[in-house]
C-alpha positions as CSV (number, residue, x, y, z in Angstrom):
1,X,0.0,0.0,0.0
2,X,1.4,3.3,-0.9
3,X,0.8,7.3,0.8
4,X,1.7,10.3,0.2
5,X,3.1,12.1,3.9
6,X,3.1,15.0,1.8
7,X,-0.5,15.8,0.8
8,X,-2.6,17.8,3.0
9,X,-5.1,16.8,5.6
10,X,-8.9,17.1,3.3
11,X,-10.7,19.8,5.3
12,X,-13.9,18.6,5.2
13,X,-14.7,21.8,2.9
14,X,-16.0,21.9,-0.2
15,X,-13.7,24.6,-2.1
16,X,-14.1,25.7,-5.8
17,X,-16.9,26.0,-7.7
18,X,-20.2,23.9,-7.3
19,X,-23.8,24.3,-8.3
20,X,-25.4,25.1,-5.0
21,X,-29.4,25.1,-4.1
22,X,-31.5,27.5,-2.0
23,X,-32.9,25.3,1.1
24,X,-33.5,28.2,3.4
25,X,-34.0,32.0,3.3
26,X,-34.6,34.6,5.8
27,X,-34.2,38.9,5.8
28,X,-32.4,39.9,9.1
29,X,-30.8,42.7,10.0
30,X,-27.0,43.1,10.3
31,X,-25.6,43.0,13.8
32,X,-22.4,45.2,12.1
33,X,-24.6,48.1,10.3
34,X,-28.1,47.6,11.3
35,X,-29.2,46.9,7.8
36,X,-31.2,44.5,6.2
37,X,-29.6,41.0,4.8
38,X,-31.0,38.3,2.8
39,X,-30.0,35.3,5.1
40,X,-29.4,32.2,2.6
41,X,-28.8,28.2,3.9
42,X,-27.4,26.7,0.8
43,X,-26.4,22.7,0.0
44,X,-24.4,21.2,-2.2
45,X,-24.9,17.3,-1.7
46,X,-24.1,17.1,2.0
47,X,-22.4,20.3,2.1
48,X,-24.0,23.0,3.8
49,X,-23.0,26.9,3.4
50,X,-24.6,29.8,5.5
51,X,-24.2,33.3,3.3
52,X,-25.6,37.0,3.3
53,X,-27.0,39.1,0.6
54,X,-26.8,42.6,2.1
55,X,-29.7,44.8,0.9
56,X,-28.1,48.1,1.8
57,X,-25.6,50.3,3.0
58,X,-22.2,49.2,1.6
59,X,-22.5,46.1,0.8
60,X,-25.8,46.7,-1.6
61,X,-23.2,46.2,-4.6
62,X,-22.1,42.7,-3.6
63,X,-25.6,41.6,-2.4
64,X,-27.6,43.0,-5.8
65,X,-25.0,40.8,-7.8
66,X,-25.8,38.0,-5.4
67,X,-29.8,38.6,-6.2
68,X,-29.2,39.1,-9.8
69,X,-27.6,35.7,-9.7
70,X,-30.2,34.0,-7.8
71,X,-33.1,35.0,-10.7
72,X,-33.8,38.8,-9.6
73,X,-35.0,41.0,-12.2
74,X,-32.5,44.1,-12.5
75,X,-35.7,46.7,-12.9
76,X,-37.3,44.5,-9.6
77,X,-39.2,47.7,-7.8
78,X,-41.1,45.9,-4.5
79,X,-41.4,43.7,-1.3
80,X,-38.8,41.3,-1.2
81,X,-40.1,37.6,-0.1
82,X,-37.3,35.6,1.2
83,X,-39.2,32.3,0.6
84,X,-39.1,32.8,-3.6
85,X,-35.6,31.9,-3.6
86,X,-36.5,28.1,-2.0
87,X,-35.1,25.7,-4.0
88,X,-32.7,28.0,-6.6
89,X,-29.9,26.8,-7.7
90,X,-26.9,29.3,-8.1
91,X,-23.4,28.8,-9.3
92,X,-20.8,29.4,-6.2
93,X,-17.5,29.8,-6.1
94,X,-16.2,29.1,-2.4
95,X,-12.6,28.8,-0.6
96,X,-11.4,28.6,2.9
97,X,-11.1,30.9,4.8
98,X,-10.8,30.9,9.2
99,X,-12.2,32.6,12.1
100,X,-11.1,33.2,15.3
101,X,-13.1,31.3,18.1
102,X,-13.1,29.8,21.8
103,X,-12.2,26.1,22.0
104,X,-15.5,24.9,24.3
105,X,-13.3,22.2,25.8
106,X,-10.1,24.5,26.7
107,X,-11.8,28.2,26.8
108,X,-8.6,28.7,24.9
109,X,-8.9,31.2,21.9
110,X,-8.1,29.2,18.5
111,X,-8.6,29.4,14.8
112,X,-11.1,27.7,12.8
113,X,-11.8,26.9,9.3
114,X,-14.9,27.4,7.6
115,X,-15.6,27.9,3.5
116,X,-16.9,31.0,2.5
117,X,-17.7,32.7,-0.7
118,X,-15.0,34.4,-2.9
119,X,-16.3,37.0,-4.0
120,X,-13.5,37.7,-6.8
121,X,-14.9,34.4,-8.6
122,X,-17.3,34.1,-11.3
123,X,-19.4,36.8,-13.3
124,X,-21.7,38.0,-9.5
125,X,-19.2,38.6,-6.9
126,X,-18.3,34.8,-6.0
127,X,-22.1,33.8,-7.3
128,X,-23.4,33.0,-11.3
129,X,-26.6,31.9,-12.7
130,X,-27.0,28.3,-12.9
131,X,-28.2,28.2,-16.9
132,X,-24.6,30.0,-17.1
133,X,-22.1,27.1,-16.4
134,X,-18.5,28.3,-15.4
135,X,-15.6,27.1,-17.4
136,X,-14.3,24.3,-15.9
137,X,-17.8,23.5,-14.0
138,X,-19.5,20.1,-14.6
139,X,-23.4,19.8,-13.7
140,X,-24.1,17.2,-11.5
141,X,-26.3,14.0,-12.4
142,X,-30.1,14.0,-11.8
143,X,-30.0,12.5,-8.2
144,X,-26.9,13.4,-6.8
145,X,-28.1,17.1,-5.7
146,X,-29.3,18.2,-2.4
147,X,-31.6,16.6,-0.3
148,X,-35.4,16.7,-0.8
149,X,-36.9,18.4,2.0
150,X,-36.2,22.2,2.2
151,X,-37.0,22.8,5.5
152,X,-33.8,21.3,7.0
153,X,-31.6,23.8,7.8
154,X,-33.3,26.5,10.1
């Protein structure tokens, strides 16, 4: 049997870009600027990825490319229901990226990975419409997508 000492631990992540789908979708309001925030839970097979579409203040730019993505209509004038985006598939392009935290065991502070999305990918700030597959992308087969039920991750 052979290894390879040299290759890196997997992370558990799922990094580069995937064809991800819409499973949850709330508005809150940013603990950092008070503003409101499209809050989407996102799979990708039995990945899961938590990210925010801000819907003002400085971060409008990145969040109307995230919307635009996602199926919104660029003249959209109106009430914004977090549940139409259920079950939307988007292109995303993610990498890893770490947070600092305290270890529960240890109370000693430590750094943790987590993916996130990079926002210098792809045509939408890290996001791209999923009829508008990336170079280098491969659709996945009927049946190996997300789960069924859509009210799993809230």
């Amino acid at each position: 049997m052979e290894i390879d000492m040299t290759r890196e631990p997997e992370s558990g992540l799922l990094i580069g870009t995937n064809l991800w789908e819409v499973r949850g979708a709330k508005i809150e309001r940013s603990q950092k600027s008070g503003e409101n925030m499209l809050v989407l839970k996102l799979k990708c097979g039995e990945h899961d990825l938590t990210d925010r579409a801000m819907l003002g203040g400085g971060g409008w730019g990145i969040g109307k490319n995230k919307l635009l993505a996602l199926g919104m209509a660029p003249d959209f004038k109106g009430s914004l229901d977090a549940l139409d985006f259920i079950g939307k598939k988007v292109w995303i392009a993610t990498v890893e990226g770490s947070f600092e935290g305290i270890d529960k065991k240890t109370g000693a502070k430590r750094t943790y990975k987590k993916m996130e999305v990079d926002i210098d990918q792809l045509e939408r700030n890290g996001y791209q419409a999923a009829d508008r597959v990336p170079a280098g992308a491969v659709v996945p087969a009927a049946g190996n997508g997300p789960a069924e039920d859509p009210f799993d991750v809230f």
